[in-house]
N, C-alpha and C positions, 0 to 999 in steps of 0.2 A: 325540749329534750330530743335527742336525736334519737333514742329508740323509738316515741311516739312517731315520727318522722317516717322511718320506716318501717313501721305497722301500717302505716296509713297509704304507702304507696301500694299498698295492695290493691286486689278490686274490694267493691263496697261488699257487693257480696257475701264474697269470702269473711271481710271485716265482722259483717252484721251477723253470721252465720256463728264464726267463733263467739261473737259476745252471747247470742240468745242460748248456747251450751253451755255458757259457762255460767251465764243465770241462774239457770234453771237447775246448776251442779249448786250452787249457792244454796237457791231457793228450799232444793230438796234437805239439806244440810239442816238447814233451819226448822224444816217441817218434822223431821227426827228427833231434833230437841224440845219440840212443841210436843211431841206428842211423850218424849219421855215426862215430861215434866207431868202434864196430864194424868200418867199413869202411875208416878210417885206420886199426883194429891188423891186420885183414887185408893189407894193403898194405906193413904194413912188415914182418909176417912174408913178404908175396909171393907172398900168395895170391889168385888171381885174383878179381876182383869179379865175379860170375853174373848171368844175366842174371833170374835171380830175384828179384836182393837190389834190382837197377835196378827191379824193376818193384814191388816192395815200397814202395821207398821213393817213387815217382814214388804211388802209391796212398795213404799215409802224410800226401805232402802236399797232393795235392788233396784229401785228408778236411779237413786241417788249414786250407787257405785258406777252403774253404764253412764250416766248422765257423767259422772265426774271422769270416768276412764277418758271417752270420747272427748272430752272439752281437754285434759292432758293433751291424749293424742293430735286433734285437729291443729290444737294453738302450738304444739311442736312442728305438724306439718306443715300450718303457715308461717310459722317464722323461717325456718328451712327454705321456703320456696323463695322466701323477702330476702333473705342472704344470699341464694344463688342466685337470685334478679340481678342481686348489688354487684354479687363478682364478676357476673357477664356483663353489667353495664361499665364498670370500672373497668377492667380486661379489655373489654373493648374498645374502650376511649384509649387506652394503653397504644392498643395495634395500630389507632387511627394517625396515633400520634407524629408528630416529627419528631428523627434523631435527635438535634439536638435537644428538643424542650423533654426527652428521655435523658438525657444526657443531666440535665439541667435537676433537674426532681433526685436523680441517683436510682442508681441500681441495688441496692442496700433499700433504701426508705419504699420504694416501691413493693419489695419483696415482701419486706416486715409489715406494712398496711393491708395488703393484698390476703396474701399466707398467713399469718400470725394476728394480725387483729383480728377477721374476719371467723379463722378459724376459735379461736377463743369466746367473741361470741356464738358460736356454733354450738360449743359444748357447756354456757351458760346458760345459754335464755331458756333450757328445762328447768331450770332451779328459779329463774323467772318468772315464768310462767306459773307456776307453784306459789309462788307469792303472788300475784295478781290472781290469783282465784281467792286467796285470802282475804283479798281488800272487799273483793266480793261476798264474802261471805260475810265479814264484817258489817257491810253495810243491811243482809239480809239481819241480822240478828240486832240489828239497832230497831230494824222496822218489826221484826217480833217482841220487843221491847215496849215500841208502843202501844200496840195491843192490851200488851199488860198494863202500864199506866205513861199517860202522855208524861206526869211531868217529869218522870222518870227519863222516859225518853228524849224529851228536850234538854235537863240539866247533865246526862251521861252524852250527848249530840256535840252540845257545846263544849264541853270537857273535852271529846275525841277530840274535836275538831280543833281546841289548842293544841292538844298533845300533838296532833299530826302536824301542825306552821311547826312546833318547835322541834320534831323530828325531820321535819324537810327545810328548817335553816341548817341543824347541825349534820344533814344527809347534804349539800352545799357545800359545807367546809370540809365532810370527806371525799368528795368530787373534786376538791381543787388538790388535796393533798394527793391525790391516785393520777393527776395528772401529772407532779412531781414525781412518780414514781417510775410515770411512763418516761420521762426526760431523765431519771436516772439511771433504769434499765438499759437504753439503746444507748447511755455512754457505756453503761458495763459491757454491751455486744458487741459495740465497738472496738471498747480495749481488749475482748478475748481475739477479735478476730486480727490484732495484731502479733499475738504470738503464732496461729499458722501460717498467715500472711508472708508475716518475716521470719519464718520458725530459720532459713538459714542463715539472719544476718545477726539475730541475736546468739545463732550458738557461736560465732563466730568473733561475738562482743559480750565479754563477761560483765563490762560495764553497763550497757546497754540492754542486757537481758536484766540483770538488778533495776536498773530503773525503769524499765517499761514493769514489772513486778513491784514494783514502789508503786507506781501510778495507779495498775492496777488495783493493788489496796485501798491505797485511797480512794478510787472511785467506788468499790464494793462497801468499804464504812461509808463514803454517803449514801447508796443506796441501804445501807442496813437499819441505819439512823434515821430514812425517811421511811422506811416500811415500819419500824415501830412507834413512828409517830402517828401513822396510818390505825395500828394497832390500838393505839394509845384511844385515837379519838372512836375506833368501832363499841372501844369497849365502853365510852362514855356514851354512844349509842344505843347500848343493849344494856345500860344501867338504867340509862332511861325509860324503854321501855319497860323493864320488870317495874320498876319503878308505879310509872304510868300507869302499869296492870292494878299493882294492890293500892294504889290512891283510888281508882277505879270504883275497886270493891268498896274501900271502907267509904267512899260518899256513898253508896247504895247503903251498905248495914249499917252503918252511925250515924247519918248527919240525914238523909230524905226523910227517915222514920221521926227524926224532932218535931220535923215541919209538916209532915200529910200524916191526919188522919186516916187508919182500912190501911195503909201500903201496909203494914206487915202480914197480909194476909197474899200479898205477891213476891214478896220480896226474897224469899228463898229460890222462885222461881227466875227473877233477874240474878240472882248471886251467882246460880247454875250457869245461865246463858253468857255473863261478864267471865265467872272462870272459861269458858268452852272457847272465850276468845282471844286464853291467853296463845293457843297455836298459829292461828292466823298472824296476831301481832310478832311474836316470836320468828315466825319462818318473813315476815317483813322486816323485821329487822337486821336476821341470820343475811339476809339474801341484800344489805344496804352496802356493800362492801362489793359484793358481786357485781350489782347493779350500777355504780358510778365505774367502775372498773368498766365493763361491759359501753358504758357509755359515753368515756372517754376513747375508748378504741374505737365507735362506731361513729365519733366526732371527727378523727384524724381519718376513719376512708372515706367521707363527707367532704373532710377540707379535702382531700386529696384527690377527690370531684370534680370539687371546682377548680384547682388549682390545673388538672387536664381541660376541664372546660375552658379555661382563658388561655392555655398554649398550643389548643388545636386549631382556631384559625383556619385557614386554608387547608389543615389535614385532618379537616372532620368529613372530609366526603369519603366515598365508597371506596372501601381498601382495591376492593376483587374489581377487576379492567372487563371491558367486553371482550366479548370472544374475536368482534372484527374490532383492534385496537387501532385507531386514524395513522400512529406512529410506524406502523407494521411494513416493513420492507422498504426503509430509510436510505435513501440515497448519502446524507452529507447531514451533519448535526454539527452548528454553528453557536461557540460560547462568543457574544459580544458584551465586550466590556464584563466581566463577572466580578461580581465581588463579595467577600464574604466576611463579618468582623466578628472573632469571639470577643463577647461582654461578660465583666464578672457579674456579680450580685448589685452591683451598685451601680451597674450600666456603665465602668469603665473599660472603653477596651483593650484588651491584652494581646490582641496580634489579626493582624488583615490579609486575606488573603484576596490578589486581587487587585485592580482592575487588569483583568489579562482575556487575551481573543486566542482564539483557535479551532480549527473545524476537526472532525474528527467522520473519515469517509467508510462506506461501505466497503469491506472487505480488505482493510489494510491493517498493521502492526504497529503501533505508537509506542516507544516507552518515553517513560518520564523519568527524571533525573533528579539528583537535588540533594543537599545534602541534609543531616540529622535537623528537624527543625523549622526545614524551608518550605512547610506546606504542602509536601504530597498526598500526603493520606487524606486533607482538607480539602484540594483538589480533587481527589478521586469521589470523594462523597457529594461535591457541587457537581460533579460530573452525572452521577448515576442517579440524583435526585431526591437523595437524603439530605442533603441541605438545600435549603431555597436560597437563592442567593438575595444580597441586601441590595445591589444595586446590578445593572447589565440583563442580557435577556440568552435564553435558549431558544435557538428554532431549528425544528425538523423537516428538512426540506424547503425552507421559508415559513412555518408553521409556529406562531411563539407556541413554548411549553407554561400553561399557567395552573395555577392553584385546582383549576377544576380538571384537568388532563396529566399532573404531575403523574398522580399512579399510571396510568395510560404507559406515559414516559417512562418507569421506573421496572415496567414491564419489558422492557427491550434488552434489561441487563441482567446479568449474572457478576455475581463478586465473590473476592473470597479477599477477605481483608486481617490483617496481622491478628485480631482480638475474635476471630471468627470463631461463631458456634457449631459444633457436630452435630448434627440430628442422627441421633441413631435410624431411623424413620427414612423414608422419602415421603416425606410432606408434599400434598401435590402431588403426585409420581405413582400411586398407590395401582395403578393399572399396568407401571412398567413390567415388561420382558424380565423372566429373572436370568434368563440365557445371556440378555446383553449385561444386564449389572454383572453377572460373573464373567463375562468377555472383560468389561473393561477393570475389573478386582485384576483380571492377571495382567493385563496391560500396564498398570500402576505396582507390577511387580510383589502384591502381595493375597495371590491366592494364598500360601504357606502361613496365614495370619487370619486372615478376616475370612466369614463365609455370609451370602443374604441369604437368609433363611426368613421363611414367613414373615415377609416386607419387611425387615430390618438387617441390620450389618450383626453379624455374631458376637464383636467385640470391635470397643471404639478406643481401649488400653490400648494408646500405639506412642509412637515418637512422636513428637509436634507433626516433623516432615512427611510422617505418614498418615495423622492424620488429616493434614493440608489433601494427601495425596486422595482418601474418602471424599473428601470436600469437592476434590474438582469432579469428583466420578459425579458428585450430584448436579454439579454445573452442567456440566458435559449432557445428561440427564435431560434436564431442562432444557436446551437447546434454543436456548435467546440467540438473538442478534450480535450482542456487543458482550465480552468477555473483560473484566477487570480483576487485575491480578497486583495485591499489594505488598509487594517486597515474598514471594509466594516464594520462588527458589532459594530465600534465606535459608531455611531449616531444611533443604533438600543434598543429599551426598553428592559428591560431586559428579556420580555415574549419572545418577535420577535429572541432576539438574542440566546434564545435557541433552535427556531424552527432553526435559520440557523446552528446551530454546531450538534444540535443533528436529525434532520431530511433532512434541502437540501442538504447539504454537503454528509452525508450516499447516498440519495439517486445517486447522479452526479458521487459515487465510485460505486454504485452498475450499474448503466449506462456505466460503462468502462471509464469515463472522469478522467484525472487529475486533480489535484486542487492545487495551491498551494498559501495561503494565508498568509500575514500581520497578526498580531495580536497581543494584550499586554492582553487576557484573559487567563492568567493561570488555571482558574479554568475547560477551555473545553480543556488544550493541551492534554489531552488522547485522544483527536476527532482523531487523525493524526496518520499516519504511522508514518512520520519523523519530525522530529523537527531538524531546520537550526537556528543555533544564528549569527548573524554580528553585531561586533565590529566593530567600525572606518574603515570599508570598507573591514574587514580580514571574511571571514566565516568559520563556522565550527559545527559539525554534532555535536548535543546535544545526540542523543538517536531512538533507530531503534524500533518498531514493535507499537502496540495498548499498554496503559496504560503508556504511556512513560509521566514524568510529572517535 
């Protein structure tokens, strides 16, 4: 079971520590009903109750409320602690990752395993826990049982212990049904998320809005269909149990007293202790739905463990670079031979990008060329060391770039690429100047919009183009080496997009920076030392010095 999985990656400890309180919550439990029983046969033999036995039992359970409070609490804070271990070891493996095997997993599956299953058991495993104090308790009250008579306790032993294989086969077949549930939910998330997705191509298609609305329904009846089948079998579940309870009983009242001599002079006192256990079995039952539930979500960020453990490879080492990086103040940075092949699912590949050479120097302007298609954006990511390449080498000065120095290498750049994210934040940056971030807010021509207030931008509600324009402020910020710019003056006005070709761009050459940008504006390519064109993933050098056009 993968909840026992992680319980156990805790320390022993802490392990050993929750179980000896919640024993001992058991224990006392039982020792309560010991003694009430005690003072119902007192009572009906007519013997007065002492104020000993009052003070006994008043001591008995306030052992018992802290003993149980604390075992609550502890086995909440260790499961908490075991879930935030899992989201920082998952998350982490995340960062370590390479682009594409992100790419590859999705940005959806990631989110929903991460966020939503994690957190779901977060706000289960109290109702959890609550039931494995039961089982504990149970088995306390089995071993008060014997005390009163073994054989009682052996044939009511063996009895649980059916009842329990036959509630952990049919707690199996509701595990497999809740996993269907989980594969029918994330189509229904899916299908919701195409009506925002597409919200303008369906209002735009009355045909198409009806049938993405057909589909819809049809996926929500079979999600409805398998959740009461889910239903169906809980409640065959918790017949059983009631069940289980008064078969319980009546082998205690009818059928033990047949066969032993003297039990009926205990047997009111097992009747009391079998009913006291119809709660424990009840909230184990209550909680059999929660439980596979809970355990199926904590299977998928499991597989989704391993499935980052087998695609870090090479980007399992140390995200964060030294402070003296070997790559730091690059002369000439050499792609020989690069090559790059996306593979579908089935390892077919769907487009190559590659074998192609080119040097890219210290302190000069590159753009690339190419039309819809032809592998620039794939290029730009083999460039900056988001993609490893499959075949050909990187070197820094004569230096190969490998698996164990990639980060090192990937430290040199700054990007800002078409699907880029906004950090409201300056990650990294948290010591900046807020004189210079508001120098360069009106440089980007929008102090009248954005203000950094308390290490953050005020508002990141802007155009694309303006938010592109934040983006560079954090580049600029950063103040790397090398500068990449992916189709950036797309979504820029035409005022803006001459201040970037004809003035930030000069200035980032005249700073010793690299740059090398995406673009389809013929009318600034004299901005550039070199002009790069990619065809169908093949590159090749258009033109060398200033007015190349």
């Amino acid at each position: 079971m993968y909840i026992l999985r992680l319980l156990q990656s805790g320390s022993p400890q802490a392990y050993r520590g929750l179980l000896l309180v919640t024993c001992l919550s058991g224990l006392s439990n039982v020792v309560l009903i010991a003694l009430i029983n005690h003072v119902a046969e007192q009572a009906e033999q007519q013997v007065p109750v002492g104020l000993q036995m009052l003070l006994l039992y008043l001591c008995v359970f306030a052992f018992y409320y802290v003993a149980d409070r604390a075992s609550l609490r502890q086995a909440n804070q260790f499961v908490q602690h075991r879930l935030s271990a899992l989201r920082l070891r998952v998350v982490g493996k995340i960062r370590r990752a390479d682009l594409r095997a992100i790419e590859n997993l999705g940005h959806g599956d990631l989110y929903a395993t991460v966020a939503q299953e994690i957190n779901h058991l977060s706000q289960s495993f109290p109702l959890l826990v609550n039931a494995a104090q039961g089982v504990f308790l149970l088995i306390f009250c089995l071993l008060y049982i014997a005390t009163l008579s073994l054989v009682s306790f052996l044939v009511m032993t063996a009895f649980t212990i059916i009842g329990l294989y036959i509630f952990w086969l049919r707690r199996k077949v509701l595990a497999e049904a809740m996993e269907e549930v989980y594969v029918c939910e994330a189509a229904m998330l899916e299908s919701v998320s195409h009506f925002t997705e597409g919200f303008q191509e369906i209002r735009l298609n009355a045909d198409k809005n009806d049938s993405l609305f057909r589909h819809f329904a049809g996926v929500l009846d079979r999600l409805e269909t398998t959740v009461i089948g889910v239903g169906g079998k809980w409640v065959v579940l918790l017949q059983f149990a009631n069940a289980f309870l008064y078969a319980l009983v009546g082998l205690v009242v009818f059928i033990l007293p047949m066969f032993f001599e003297g039990y009926s002079d205990t047997v009111y006192k097992i009747v009391a202790v079998s009913i006291f256990c119809v709660g424990p079995v009840t909230g184990l039952t209550a909680a059999a739905p929660i439980f596979s539930k809970a355990d199926v979500g904590l299977g998928h960020v499991f597989r989704l463990e391993r499935r980052l453990d087998n695609r870090l490879g090479g980007a399992g080492h140390a995200v964060t670079a030294p402070e003296e990086s070997r790559f730091r103040g690059f002369r000439t940075i050499s792609f020989e031979a690069v090559r790059f092949t996306y593979r579908g699912p089935d390892g077919t590949p769907s487009f190559t990008s590659g074998p192609w050479d080119f040097a890219l120097r210290h302190g000069e302007i590159v753009f690339l060329t190419g039309g819809n298609g032809s592998g620039k954006s794939t290029a730009m990511k083999l460039v900056c060391g988001l993609y490893a390449p499959d075949d050909g080498r990187i070197l820094v000065d004569g230096v190969p770039v490998t698996d164990e120095s990639r980060q090192e290498y990937r430290e040199l750049f700054s990007a800002i690429f078409p699907d880029f994210h906004l950090f409201d934040r300056l990650h990294g940056l948290e010591d900046v100047d807020p004189d210079r971030v508001t120098a360069l807010i009106a440089r980007m021509e929008l102090a009248d919009k954005v203000r950094f207030e308390n290490g953050r931008f005020s508002s990141t509600e802007l155009s694309t183009g303006q938010r592109k324009r934040l983006a560079l402020i954090a580049a600029l910020l950063e103040d790397r080496e090398i500068y990449l710019f992916d189709e950036w003056a797309a979504d820029q006005d035409a005022h803006f997009r001459d201040v970037f070709y004809s003035e930030l761009l000069p200035d980032l050459k005249r700073r010793g920076k690299a740059v090398l940008a995406v673009t389809h504006d013929d009318r600034y390519w004299h901005r550039c030392d070199r002009r790069l064109h990619l065809d169908l993933g093949k590159m090749s050098p258009v033109g060398d010095g200033m007015g190349d056009s």
